[in-house]
mmCIF file as gemmi writes it, N, C-alpha and C atoms, coordinates in Angstrom:
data_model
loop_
_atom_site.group_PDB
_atom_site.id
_atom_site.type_symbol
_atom_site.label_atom_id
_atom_site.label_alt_id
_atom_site.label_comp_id
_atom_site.label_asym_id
_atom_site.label_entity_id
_atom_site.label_seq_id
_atom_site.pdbx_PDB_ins_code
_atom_site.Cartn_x
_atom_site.Cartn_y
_atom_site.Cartn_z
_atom_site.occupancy
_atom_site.B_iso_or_equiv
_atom_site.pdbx_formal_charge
_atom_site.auth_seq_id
_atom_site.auth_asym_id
_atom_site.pdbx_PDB_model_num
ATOM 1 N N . UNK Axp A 1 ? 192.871 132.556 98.304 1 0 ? 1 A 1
ATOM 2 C CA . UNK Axp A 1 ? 191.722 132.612 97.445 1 0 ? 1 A 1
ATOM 3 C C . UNK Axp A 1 ? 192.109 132.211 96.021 1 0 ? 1 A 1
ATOM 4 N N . UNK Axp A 2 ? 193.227 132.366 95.687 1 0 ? 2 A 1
ATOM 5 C CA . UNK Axp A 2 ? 193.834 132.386 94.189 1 0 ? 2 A 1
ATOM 6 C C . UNK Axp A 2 ? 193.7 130.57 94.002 1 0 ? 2 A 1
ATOM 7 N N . UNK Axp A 3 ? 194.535 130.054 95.08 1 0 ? 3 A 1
ATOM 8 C CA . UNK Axp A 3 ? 194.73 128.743 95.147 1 0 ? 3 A 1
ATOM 9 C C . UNK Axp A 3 ? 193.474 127.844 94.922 1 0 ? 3 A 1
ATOM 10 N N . UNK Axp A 4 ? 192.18 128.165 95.579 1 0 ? 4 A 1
ATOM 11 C CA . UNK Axp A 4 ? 191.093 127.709 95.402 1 0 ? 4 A 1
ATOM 12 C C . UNK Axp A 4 ? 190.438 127.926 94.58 1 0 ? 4 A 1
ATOM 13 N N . UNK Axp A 5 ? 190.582 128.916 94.015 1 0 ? 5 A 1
ATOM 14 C CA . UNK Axp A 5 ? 189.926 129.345 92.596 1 0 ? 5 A 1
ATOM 15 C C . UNK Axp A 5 ? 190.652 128.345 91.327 1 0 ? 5 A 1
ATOM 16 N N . UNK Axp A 6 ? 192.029 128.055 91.789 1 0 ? 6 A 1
ATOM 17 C CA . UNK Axp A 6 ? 192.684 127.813 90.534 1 0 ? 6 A 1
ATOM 18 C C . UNK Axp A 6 ? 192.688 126.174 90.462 1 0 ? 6 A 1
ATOM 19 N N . UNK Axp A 7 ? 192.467 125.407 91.992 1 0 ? 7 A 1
ATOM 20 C CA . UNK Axp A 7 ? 191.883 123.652 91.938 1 0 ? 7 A 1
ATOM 21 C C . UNK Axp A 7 ? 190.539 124.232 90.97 1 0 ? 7 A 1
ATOM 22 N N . UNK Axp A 8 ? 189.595 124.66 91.441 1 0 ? 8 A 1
ATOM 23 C CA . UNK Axp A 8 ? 188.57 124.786 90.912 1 0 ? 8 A 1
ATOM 24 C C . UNK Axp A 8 ? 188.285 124.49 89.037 1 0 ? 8 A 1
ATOM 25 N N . UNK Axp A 9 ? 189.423 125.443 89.055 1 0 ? 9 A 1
ATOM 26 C CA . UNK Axp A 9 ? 189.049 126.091 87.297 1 0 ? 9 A 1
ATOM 27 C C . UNK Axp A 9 ? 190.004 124.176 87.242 1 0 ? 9 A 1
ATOM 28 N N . UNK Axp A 10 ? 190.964 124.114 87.508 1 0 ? 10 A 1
ATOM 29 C CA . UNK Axp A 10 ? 191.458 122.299 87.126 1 0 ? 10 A 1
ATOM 30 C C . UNK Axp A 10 ? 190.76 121.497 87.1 1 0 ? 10 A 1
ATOM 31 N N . UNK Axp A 11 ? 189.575 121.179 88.102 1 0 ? 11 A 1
ATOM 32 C CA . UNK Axp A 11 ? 188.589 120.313 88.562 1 0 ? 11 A 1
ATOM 33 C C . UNK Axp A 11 ? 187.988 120.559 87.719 1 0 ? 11 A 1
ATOM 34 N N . UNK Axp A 12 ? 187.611 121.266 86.929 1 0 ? 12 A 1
ATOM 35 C CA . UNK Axp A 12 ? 186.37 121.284 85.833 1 0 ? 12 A 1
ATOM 36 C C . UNK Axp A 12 ? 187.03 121.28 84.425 1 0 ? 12 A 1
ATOM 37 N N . UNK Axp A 13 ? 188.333 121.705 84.351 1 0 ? 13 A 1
ATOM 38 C CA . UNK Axp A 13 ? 189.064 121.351 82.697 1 0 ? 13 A 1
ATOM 39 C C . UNK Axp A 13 ? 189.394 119.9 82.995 1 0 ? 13 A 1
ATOM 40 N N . UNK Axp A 14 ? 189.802 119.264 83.797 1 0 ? 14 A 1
ATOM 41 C CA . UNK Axp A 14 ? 190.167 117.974 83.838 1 0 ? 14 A 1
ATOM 42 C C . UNK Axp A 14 ? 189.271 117.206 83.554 1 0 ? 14 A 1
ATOM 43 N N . UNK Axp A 15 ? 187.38 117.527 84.048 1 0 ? 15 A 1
ATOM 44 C CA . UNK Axp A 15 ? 186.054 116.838 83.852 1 0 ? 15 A 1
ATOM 45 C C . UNK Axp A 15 ? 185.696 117.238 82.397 1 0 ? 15 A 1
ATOM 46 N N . UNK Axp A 16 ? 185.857 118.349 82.108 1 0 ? 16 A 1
ATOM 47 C CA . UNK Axp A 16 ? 185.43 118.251 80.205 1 0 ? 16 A 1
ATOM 48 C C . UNK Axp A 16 ? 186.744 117.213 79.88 1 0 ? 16 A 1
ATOM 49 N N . UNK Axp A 17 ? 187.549 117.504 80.544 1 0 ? 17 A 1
ATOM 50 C CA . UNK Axp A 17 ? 188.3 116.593 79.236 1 0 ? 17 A 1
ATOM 51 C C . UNK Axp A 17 ? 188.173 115.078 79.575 1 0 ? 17 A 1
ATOM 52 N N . UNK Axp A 18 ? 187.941 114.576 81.174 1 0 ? 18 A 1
ATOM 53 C CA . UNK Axp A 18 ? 187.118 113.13 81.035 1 0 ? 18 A 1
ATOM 54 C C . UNK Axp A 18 ? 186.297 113.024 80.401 1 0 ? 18 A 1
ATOM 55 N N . UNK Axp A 19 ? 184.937 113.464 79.907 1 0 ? 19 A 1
ATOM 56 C CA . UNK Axp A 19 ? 183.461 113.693 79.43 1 0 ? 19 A 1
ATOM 57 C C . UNK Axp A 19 ? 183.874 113.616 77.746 1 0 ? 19 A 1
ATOM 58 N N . UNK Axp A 20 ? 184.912 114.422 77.286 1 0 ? 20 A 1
ATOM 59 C CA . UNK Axp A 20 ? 185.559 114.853 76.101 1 0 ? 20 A 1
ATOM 60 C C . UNK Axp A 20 ? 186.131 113.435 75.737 1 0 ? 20 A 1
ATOM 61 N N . UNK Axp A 21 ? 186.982 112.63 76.61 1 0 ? 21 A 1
ATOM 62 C CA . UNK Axp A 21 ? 187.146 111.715 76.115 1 0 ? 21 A 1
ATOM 63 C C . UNK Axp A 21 ? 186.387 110.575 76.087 1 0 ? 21 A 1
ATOM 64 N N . UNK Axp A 22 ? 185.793 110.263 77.332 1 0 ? 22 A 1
ATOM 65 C CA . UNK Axp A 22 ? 184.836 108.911 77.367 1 0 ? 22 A 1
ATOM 66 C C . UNK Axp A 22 ? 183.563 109.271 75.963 1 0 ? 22 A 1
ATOM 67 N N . UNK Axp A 23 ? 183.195 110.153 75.532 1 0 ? 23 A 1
ATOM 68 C CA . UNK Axp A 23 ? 182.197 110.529 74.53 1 0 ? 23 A 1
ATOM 69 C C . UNK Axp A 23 ? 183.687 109.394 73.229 1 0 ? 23 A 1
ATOM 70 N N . UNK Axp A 24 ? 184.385 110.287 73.143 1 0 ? 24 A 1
ATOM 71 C CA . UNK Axp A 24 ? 185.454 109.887 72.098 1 0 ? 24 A 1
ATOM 72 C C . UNK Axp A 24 ? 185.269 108.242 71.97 1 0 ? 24 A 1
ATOM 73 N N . UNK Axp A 25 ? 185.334 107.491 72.956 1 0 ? 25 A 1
ATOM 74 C CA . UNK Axp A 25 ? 185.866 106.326 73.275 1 0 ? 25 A 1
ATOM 75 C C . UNK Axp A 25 ? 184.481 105.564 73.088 1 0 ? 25 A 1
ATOM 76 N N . UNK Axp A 26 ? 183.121 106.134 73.157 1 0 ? 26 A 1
ATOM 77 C CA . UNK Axp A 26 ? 181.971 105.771 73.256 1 0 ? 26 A 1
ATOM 78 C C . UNK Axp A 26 ? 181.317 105.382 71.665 1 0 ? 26 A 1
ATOM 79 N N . UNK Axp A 27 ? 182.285 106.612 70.619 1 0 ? 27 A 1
ATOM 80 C CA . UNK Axp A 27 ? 181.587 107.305 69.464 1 0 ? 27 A 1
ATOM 81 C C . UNK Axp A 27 ? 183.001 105.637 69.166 1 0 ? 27 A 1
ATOM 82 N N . UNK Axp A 28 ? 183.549 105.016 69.183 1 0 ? 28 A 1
ATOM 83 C CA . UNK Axp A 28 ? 184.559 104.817 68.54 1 0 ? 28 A 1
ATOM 84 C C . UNK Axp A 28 ? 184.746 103.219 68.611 1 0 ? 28 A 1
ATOM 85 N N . UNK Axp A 29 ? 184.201 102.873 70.223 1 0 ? 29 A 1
ATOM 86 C CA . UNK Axp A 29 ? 183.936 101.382 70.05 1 0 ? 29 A 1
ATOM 87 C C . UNK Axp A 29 ? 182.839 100.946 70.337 1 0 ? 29 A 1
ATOM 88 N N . UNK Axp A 30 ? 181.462 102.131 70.143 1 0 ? 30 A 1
ATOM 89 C CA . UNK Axp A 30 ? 180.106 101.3 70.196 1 0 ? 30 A 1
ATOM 90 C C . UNK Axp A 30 ? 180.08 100.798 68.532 1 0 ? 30 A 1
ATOM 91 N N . UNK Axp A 31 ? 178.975 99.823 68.794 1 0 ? 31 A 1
ATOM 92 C CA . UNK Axp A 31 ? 178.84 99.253 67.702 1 0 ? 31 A 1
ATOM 93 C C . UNK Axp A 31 ? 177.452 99.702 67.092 1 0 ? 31 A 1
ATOM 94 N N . UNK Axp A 32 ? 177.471 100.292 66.104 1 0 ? 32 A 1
ATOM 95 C CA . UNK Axp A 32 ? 176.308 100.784 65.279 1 0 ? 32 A 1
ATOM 96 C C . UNK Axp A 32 ? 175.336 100.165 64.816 1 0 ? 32 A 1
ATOM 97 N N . UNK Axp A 33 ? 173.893 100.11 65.446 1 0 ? 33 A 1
ATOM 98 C CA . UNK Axp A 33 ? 172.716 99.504 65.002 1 0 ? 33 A 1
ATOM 99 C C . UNK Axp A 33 ? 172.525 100.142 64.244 1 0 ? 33 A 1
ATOM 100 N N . UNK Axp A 34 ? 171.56 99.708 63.52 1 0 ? 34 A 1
ATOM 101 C CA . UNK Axp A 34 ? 170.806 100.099 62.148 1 0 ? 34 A 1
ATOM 102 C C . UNK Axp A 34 ? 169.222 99.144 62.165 1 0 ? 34 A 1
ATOM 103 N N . UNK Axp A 35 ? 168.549 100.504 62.571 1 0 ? 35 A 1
ATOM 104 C CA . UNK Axp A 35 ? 167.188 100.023 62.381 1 0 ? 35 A 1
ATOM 105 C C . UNK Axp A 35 ? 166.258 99.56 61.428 1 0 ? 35 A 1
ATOM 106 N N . UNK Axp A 36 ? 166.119 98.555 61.029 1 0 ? 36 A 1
ATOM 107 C CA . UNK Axp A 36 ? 165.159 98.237 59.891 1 0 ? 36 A 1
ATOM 108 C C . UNK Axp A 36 ? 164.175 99.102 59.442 1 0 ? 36 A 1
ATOM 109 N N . UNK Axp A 37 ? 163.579 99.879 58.527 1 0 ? 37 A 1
ATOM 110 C CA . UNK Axp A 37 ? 162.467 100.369 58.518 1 0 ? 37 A 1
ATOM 111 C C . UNK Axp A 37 ? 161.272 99.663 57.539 1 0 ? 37 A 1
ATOM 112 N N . UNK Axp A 38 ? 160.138 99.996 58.085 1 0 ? 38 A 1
ATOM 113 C CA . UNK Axp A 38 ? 159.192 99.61 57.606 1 0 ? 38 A 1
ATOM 114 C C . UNK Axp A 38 ? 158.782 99.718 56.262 1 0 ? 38 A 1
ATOM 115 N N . UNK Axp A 39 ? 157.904 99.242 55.612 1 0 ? 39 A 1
ATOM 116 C CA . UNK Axp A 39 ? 157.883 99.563 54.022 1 0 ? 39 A 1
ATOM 117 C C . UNK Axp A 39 ? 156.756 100.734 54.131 1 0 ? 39 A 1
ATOM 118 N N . UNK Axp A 40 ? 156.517 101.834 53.539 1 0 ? 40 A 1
ATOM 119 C CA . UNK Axp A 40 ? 155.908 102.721 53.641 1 0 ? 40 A 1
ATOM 120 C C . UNK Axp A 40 ? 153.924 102.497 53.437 1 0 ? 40 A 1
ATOM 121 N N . UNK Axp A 41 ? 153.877 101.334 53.092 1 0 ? 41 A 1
ATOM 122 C CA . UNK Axp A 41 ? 152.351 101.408 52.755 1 0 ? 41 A 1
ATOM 123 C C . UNK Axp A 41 ? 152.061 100.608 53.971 1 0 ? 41 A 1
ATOM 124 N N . UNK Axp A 42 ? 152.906 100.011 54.973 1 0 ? 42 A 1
ATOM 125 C CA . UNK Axp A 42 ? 152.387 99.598 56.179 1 0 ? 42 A 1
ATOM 126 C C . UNK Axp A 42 ? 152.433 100.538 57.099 1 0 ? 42 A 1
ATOM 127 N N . UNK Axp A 43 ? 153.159 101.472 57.13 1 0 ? 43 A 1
ATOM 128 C CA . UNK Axp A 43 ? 152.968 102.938 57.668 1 0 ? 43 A 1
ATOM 129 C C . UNK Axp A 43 ? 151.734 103.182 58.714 1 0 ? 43 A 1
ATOM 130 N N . UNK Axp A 44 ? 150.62 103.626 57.871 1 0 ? 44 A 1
ATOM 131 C CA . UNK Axp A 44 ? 149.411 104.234 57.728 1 0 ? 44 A 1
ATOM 132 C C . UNK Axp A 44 ? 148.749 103.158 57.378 1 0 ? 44 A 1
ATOM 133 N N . UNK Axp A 45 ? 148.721 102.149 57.984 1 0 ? 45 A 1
ATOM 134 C CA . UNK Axp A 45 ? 147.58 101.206 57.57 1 0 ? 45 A 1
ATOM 135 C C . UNK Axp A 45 ? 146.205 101.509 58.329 1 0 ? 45 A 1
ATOM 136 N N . UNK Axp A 46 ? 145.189 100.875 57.376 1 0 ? 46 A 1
ATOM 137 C CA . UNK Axp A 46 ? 143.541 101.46 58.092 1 0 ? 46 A 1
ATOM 138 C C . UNK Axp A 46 ? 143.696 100.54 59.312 1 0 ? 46 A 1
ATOM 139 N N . UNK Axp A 47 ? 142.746 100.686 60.62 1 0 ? 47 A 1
ATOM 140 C CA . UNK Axp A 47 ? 141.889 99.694 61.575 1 0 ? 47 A 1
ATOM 141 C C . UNK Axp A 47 ? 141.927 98.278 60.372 1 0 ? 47 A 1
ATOM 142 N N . UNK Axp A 48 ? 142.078 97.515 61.458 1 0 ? 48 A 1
ATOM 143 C CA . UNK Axp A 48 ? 141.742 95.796 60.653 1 0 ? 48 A 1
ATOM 144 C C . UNK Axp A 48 ? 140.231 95.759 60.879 1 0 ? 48 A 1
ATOM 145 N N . UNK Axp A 49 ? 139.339 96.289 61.85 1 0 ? 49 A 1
ATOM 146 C CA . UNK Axp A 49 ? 137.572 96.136 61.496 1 0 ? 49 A 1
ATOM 147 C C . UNK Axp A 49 ? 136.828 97.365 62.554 1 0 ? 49 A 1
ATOM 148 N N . UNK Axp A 50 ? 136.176 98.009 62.18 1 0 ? 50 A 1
ATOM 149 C CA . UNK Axp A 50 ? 135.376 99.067 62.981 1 0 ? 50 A 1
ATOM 150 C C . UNK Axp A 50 ? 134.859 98.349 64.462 1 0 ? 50 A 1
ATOM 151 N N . UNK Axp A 51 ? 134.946 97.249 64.493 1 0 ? 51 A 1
ATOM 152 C CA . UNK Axp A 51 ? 134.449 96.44 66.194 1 0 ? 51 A 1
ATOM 153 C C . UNK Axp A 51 ? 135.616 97.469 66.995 1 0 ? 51 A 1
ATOM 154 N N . UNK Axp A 52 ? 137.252 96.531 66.307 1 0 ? 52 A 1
ATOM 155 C CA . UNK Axp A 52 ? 138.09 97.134 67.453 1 0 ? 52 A 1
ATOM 156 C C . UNK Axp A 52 ? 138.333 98.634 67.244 1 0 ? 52 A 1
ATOM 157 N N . UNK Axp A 53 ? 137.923 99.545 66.323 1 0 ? 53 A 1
ATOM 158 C CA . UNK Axp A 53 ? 138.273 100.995 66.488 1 0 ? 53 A 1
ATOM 159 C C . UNK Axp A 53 ? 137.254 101.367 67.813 1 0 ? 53 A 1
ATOM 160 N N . UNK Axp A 54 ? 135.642 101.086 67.854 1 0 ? 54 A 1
ATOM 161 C CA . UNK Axp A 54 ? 134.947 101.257 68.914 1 0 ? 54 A 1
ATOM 162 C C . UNK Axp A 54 ? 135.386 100.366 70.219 1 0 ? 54 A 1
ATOM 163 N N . UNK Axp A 55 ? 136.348 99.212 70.426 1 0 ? 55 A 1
ATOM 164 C CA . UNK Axp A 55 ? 136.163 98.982 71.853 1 0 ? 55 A 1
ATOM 165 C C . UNK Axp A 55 ? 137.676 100.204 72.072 1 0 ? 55 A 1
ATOM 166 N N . UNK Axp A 56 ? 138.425 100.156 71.19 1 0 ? 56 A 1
ATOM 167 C CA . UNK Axp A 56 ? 139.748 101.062 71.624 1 0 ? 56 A 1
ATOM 168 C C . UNK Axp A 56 ? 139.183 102.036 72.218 1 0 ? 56 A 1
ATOM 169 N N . UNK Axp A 57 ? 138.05 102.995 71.062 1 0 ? 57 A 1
ATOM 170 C CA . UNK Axp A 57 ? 137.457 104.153 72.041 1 0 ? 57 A 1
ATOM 171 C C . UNK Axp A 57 ? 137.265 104.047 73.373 1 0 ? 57 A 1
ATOM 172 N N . UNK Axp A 58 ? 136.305 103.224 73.593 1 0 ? 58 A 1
ATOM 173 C CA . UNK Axp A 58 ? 135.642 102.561 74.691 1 0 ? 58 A 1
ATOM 174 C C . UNK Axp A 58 ? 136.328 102.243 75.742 1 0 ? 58 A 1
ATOM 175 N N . UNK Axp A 59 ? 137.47 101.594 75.491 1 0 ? 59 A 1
ATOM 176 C CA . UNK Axp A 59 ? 138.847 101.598 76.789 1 0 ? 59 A 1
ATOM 177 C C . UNK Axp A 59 ? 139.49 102.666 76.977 1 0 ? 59 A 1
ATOM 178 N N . UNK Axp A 60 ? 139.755 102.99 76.098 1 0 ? 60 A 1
ATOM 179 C CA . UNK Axp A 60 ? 140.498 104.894 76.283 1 0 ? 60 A 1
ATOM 180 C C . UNK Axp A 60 ? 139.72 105.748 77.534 1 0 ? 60 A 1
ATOM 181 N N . UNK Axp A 61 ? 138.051 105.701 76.995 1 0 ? 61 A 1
ATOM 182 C CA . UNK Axp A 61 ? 136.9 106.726 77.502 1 0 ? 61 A 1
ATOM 183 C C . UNK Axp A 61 ? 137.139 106.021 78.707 1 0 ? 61 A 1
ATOM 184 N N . UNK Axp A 62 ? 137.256 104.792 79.188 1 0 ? 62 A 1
ATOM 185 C CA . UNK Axp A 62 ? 137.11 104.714 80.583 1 0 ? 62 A 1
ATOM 186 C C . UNK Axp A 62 ? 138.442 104.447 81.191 1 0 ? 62 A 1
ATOM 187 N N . UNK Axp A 63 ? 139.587 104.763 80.771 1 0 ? 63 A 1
ATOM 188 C CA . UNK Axp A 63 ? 140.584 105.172 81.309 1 0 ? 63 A 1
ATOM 189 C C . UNK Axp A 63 ? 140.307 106.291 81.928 1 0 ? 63 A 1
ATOM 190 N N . UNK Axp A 64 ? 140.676 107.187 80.954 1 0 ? 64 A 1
ATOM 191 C CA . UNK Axp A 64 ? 140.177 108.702 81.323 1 0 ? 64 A 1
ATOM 192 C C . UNK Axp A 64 ? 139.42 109.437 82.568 1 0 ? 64 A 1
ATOM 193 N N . UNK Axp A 65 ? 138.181 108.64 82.368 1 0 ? 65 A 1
ATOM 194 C CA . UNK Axp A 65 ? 137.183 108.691 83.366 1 0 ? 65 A 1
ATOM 195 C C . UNK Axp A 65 ? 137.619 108.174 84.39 1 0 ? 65 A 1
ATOM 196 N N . UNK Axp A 66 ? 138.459 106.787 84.507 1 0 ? 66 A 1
ATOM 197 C CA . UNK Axp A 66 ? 138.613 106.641 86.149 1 0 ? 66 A 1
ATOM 198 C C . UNK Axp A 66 ? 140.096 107.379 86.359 1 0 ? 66 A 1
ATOM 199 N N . UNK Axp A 67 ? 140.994 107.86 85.808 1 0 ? 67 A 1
ATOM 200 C CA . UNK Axp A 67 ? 142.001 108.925 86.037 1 0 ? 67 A 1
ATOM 201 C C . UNK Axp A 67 ? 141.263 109.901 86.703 1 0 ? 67 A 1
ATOM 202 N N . UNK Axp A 68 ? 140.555 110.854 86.074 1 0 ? 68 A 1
ATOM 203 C CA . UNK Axp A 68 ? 139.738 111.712 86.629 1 0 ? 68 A 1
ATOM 204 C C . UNK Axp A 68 ? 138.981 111.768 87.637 1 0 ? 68 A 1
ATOM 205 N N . UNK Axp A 69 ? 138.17 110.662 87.777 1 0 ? 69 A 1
ATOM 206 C CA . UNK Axp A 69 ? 137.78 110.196 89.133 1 0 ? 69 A 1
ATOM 207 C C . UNK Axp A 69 ? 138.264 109.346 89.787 1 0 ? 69 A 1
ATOM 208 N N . UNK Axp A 70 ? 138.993 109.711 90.899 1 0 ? 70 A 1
ATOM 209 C CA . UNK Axp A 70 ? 140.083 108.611 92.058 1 0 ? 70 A 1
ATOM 210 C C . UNK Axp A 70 ? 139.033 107.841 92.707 1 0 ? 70 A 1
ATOM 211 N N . UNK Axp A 71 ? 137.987 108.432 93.001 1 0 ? 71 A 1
ATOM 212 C CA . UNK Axp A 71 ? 137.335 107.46 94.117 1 0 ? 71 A 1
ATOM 213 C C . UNK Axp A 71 ? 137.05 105.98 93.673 1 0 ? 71 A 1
């Protein structure tokens, strides 16, 4: 019982320390993007015209509705 207990407890210090290192090796030769960000007043921009805020509704509402109804 000792013997199997003690592969055991190896089998799992040996896997943190694969996991421990491939993280290491991951953090060390990925190469770091850097996301552009947006300028803040394009953020929160309004609708470009009240037509497409009502058909968006309008496609949404009948999404919905045929989700809800399968038949």
């Amino acid at each position: 019982m000792f013997i199997g207990m003690s592969i055991v407890f190896l089998f799992l210090a040996l896997l943190v320390w694969v996991i421990r290192f491939s993280s290491w090796l991951i953090r060390r030769y990925a190469a770091v993007e850097t996301v552009p960000s947006a300028p803040a007043s394009d953020a929160f921009a309004p609708p470009a015209s009240p037509t497409e805020d009502t058909e968006l509704v309008a496609a949404i509402t009948a999404a919905i509705h045929r989700y809800r109804n399968p038949k």
